[in-house]
N, C-alpha and C positions, 0 to 999 in steps of 0.2 A: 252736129247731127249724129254720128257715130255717137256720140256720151248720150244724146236722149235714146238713141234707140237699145242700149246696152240697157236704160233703165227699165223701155220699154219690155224688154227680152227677163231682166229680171222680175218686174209684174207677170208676164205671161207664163211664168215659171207655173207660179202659182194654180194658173186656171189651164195648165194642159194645154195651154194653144199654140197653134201652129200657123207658121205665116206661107199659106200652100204651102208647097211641096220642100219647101226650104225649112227640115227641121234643125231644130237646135242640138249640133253633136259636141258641142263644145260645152265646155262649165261656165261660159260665162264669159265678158269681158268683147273689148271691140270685137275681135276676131269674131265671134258668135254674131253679132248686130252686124258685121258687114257682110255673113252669110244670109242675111236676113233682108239687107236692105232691097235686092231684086226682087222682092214677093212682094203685090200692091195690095194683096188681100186678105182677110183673117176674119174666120169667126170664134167668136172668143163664149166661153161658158165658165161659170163659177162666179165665186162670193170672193170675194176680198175687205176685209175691215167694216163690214154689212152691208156695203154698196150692190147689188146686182150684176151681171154685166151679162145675162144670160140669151145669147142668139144675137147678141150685138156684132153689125158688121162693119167693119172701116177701111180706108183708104190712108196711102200711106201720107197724103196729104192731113190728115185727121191724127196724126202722128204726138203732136205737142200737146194737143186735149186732153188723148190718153196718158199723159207723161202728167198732165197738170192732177186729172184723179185721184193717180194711180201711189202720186206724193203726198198730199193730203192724207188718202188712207194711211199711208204709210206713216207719216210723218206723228199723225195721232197714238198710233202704240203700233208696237210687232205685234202682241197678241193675235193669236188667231193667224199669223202670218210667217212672211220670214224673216228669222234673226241673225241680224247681221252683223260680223264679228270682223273688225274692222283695225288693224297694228299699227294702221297710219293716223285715222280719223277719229277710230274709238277712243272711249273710257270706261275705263273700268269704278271709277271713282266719284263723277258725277253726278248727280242725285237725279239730274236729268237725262241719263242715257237710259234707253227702254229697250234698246234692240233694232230698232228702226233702221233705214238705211240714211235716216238724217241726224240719229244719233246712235251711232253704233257701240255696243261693247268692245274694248280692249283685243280681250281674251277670253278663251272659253272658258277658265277658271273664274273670269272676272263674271261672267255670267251666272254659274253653278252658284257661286258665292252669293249671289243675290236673290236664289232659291229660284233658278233657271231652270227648267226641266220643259223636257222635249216636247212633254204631252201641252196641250193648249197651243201648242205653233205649228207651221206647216211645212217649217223645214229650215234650216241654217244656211246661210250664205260666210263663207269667207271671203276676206280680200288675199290681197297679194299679203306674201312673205311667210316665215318661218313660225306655224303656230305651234306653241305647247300642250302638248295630250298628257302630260304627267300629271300638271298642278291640278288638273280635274279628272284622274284617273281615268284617263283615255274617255273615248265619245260611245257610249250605249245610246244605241237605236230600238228604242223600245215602243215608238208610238206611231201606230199602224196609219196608213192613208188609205183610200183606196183607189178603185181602177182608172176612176178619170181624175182623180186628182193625188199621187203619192206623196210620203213625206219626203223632200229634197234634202240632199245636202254634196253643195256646189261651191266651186270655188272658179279663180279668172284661169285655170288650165294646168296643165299637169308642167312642175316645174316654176309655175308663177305662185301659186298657192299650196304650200307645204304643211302637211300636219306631221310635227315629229313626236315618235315618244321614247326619246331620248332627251339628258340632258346634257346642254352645253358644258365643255370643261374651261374653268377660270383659273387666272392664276399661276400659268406655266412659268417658271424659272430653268434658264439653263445649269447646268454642271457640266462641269470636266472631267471624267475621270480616266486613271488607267484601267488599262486590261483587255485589250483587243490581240493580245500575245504576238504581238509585235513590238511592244512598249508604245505604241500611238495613243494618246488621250481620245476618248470615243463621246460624243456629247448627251447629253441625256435631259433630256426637259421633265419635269418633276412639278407635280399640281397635288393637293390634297380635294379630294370631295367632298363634297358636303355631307352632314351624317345622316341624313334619308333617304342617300345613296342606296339600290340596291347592287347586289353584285355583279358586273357585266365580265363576259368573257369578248366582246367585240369595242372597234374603235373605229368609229368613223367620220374622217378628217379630209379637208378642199384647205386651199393656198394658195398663191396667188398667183402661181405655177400653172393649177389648174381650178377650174372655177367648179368641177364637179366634185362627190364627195367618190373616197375611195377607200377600200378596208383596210384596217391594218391587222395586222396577226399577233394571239397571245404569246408569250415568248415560249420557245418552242425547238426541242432537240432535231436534227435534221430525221430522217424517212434511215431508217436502221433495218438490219434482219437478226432477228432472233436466232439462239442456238436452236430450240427446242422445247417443245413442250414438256411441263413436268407431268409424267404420265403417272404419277402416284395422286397427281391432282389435276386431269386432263382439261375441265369445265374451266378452270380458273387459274391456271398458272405458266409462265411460259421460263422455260431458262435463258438468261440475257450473255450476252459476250461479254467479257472481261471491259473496263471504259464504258458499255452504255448505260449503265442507270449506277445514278449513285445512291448511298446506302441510308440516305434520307435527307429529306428538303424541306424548304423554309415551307412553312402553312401546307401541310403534305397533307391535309385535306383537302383541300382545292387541286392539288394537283391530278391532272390527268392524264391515262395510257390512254392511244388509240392504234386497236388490230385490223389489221386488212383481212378481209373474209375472200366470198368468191364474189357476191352480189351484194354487199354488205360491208361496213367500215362500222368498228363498234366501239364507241369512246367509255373508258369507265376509271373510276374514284379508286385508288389504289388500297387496297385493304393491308398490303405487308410487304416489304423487302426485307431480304435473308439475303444479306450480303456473302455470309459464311458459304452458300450452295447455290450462290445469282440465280434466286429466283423470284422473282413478280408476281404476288396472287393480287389478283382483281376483283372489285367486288361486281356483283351479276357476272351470272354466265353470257357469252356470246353465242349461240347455240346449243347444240346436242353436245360437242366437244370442239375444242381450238385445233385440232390436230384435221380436221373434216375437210378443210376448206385449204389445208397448207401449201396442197399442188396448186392452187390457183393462186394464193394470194405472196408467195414466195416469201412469207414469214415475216413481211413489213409491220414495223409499228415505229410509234413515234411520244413522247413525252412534250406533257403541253402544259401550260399554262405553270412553270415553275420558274422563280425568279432567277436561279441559278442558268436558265437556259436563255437569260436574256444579251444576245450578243450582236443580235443582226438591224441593220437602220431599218426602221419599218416596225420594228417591235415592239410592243409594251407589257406592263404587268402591272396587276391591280394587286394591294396589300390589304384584303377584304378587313383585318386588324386596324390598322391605322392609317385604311380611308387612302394612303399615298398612290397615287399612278404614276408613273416609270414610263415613259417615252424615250426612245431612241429613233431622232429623228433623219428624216433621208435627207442626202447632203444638201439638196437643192430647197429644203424649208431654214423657213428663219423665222422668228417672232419680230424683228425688228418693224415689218412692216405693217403689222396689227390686221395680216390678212389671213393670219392660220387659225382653223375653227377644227376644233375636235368633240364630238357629241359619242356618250355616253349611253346605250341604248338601257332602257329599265324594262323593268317587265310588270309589263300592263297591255292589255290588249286595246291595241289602237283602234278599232273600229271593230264595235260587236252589234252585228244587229239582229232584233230579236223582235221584229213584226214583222208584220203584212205589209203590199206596197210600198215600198221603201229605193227611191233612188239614189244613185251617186254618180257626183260627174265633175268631169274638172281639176280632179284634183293630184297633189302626187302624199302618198303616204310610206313613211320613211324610219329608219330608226329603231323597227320592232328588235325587242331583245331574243336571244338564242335560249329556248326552255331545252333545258337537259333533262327533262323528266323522263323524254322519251329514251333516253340511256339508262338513267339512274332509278326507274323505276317500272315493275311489268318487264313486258318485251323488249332488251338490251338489242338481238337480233336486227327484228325492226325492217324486214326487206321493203323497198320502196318509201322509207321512213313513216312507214304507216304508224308506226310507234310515234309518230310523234302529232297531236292534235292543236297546235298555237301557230295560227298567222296574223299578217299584219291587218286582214278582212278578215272577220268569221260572219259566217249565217248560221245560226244556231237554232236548230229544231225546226219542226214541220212550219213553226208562226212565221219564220224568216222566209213567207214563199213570196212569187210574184213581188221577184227584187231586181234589179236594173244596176248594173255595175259596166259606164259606161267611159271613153276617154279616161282611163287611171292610172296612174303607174304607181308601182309598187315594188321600193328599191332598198337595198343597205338595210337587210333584216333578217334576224337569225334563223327564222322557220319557211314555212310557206309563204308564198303572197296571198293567194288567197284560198279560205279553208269552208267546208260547209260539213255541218254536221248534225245528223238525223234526216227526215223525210221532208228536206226540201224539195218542194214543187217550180214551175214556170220560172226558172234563176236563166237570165240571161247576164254574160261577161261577153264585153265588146269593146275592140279598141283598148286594148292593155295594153301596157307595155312593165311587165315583170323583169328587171333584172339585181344582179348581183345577191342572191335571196342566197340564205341559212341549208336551205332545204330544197323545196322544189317550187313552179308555180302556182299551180290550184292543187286542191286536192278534194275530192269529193267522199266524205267516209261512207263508211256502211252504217247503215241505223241498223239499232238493237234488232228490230223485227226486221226480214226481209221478202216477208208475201207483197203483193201486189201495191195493197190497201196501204204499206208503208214503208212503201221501196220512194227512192229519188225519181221524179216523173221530170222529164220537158227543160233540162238542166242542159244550157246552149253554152258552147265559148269559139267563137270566132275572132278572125279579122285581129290577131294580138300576137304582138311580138315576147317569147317567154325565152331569158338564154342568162348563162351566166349564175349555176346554182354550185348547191352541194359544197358552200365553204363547209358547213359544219358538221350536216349529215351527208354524208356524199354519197348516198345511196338514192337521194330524192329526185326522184325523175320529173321531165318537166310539167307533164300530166298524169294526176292519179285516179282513174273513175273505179272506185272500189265498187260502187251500184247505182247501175241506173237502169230507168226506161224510158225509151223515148227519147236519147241526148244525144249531141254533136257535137264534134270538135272538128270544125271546118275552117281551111285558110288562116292557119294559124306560122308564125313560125318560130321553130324551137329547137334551143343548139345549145352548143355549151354548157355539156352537163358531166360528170362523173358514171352516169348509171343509166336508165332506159330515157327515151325521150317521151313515149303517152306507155303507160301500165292499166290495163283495166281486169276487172276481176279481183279477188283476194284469198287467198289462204285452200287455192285449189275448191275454192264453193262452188257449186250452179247453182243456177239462175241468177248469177249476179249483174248480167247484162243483157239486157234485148233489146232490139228494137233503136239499136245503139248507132249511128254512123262517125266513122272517122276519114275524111275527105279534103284533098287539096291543102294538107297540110306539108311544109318544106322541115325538113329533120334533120339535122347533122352534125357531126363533131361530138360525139358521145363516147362516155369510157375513158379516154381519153387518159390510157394507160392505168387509170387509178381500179376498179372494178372490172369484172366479167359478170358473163353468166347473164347477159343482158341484149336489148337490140333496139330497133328504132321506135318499132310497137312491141312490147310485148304480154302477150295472151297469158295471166296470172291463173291456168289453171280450171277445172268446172267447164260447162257446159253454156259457151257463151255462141252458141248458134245464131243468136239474135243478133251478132255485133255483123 
């Protein structure tokens, strides 16, 4: 009974229905059908595979009728319907898989490949397990539904159903080496990628220790302080102590400086060491001057991502040259038991949606890579990591309005969890759960224009767990409302961060928020030594009377 009425739950996707008052908060799967099976009554609306079904009412005796339908429609083609992407049941390879939920595709790449495109269906179903958003350059949502019927894309629940867009690493082999200056042999697991690798600065690995995934760190000098700024070059150069930077490093293009600011951590590509006069110039400036922010930030900085700094278990380093990865793994991992998984995030945006009507539910998405654009290029600065525009959601433009982001989580990724950008309209986030991100949880930008006619209207986030940010940018707070009218951030809760926990407003503008409530939200453990100049809420400035 449970397995027909989860079918039944996945038909009713389609036609918006509801079984009374028992809606569906789940993506899917028993758990959804057994919050369903107390409801005896349902009226159902919409088209499915050309069948009708408009004003039709049933009893939940009348239950296997609807299942017998509701499969046949299906059973004849996805077209027009949902496709469903299946890592247990699917294929990707036989001439008779359509998309159906009777014969599902593989993978979403198996799909694309077949000249799969969003438009003509009514929304994607995955099942359980671990799918890949690389081989199909991530999932664009381009094809609008509308008010009583969105385009869907659901999965059996957050955690059961994973979209990652990283790749998996093959191929680990131990070594031995010395050098832990103790004469102790230190162990180092060693993998080559594949060559349409792009370059990651994250690593994210589960064992059988623990069954969740967890970051590992670029190899990386410890947290230092600086002599002083070189004030004949104040914008870009700092003088280092005798021992911290050496006079040049393997791939010292990849290698990076990161300076602690007051509100702000600012990571940047090293332009030149002068060993002769230890001094460090950086490329982009970090503000006005380094010396600005020195009472507060007590002169910390730190060198990353250089193979010379790889000493500590937990470490790796990638040789963007010859493809090799460098793991040094923690005492308690082993390969022996073919249980250690390490994924490789790429950079591709996992979820871009660019319609109307557009839901999601169910699911967890994982893996986004860390874009350094927002260091290496523009605004180095960057307060609230407003510098930086990549997460593992985006809503893009005024088309992404009246979108539904519901039950998601959204974990182990370099940037934001979720990002929206331009004059999005009616965006509801519900039931999140954001953790372990790059940067921060949401962020909502400011659009080009900000009058009325093309401000963010009616942008909700409640009921969502957001903690655990700021690996990368650690200026990223847990919420950013650069502009809105008309939004909430209610009953939310948000901890575990580097820097403010909600930021609204930007760059000292008014009018960047009216009409704005922030309510019943829980906040704590902020700062948390690494930044100042910060707080639980903090009021960015301008004329936000409305908030």
């Amino acid at each position: 009974l449970i397995t027909n009425v989860a079918l039944v739950w996945s038909c009713l996707e389609r036609y918006n229905g509801e079984f009374g008052t028992a809606r569906r908060t789940t993506g899917g799967g028993a758990s959804g059908a057994r919050d369903a099976v107390g409801a005896c009554t349902s009226t159902l609306s919409g088209r499915a595979g050309g069948h009708a079904l408009a004003g039709a009412t049933m009893h939940c005796c009348q239950m296997r009728t609807l299942v017998a339908v509701s499969l046949l429609a299906a059973g004849a083609s996805a077209a027009g319907g949902i496709v469903h992407i299946d890592l247990n049941r699917g294929s990707d390879r036989s001439s008779k898989a359509d998309g159906s939920a009777q014969r599902p595709f593989r993978t979403l790449g198996g799909w694309a490949a077949r000249g799969g495109a969003t438009s003509g269906a009514a929304g994607i179903h995955f099942g359980p397990g671990m799918h890949d958003l690389v081989s199909a350059g991530g999932l664009k949502l381009d094809t609008a539904g509308d008010a009583a019927a969105p385009f869907t894309v659901t999965g059996e629940g957050p955690g059961l159903t994973q979209l990652s867009a990283g790749v998996q690493v093959h191929g680990f082999a131990e070594r031995s080496v010395q050098g832990d200056g103790a004469g102790r042999a230190v162990r180092q697991w060693h993998a080559t990628m594949p060559a349409n690798t792009t370059y990651f600065r994250q690593l994210f690995v589960r064992s059988s220790t623990s069954g969740n995934f967890s970051r590992r760190l670029t190899a990386r000098s410890e947290t230092m302080t600086y002599d002083h700024t070189n004030m004949k070059n104040p914008q870009f150069a700092i003088v280092y102590k005798e021992g911290q930077v050496m006079a040049s490093y393997h791939n010292q293009e990849d290698v990076l400086a990161t300076l602690y600011h007051c509100w702000t951590a600012t990571t940047h590509r090293i332009n030149n060491i002068n060993a002769s006069n230890s001094t460090l110039t950086l490329f982009q400036s970090p503000h006005v001057n380094i010396p600005r922010c020195e009472h507060a930030s007590g002169k910390r900085f730190l060198i990353e991502d250089a193979r010379e700094e790889l000493d500590e278990p937990g470490e790796f380093y990638y040789d963007r040259g010859t493809r090799e990865l460098i793991y040094l793994p923690l005492p308690e991992e082993n390969l022996a038991d073919g249980k250690f998984e390490a994924w490789a995030p790429q950079l591709i945006a996992p979820i871009l949606v660019t319609a109307n009507h557009v839901k999601l539910a169910g699911l967890s998405v994982l893996h986004a890579a860390a874009d350094m654009d927002g260091f290496f290029v523009g605004d180095c600065d960057g307060q609230s990591a407003s510098n930086l525009h990549s997460g593992a959601v985006v809503l893009n433009g005024s088309s992404a309005s009246q979108v539904t982001v519901n039950n998601v989580e959204v974990a182990h990724t370099g940037g934001f969890g979720v990002v929206t950008r331009g004059a999005v309209r009616d965006v509801m986030l519900s039931r999140l759960h954001i953790h372990d991100v790059g940067a921060g949880g949401v962020s909502v930008e400011k659009p080009a224009e900000t009058t009325d006619g093309s401000a963010v209207h009616n942008f909700s986030l409640v009921d969502s767990v957001i903690h655990d940010g700021g690996h990368v940018y650690k200026m990223g707070p847990g919420v950013m409302l650069q502009n809105c009218r008309g939004c909430a951030v209610d009953h939310n809760r948000i901890h575990d961060f580097f820097y403010t926990g909600v930021t609204t407003g930007i760059g000292f503008n008014s009018e960047m928020i009216r009409d704005t409530t922030l309510s019943f939200n829980e906040i704590h453990t902020l700062g948390q030594g690494q930044l100042s100049d910060m707080g639980c809420v903090y009021v960015w400035g301008g004329n936000q009377s409305g908030l």
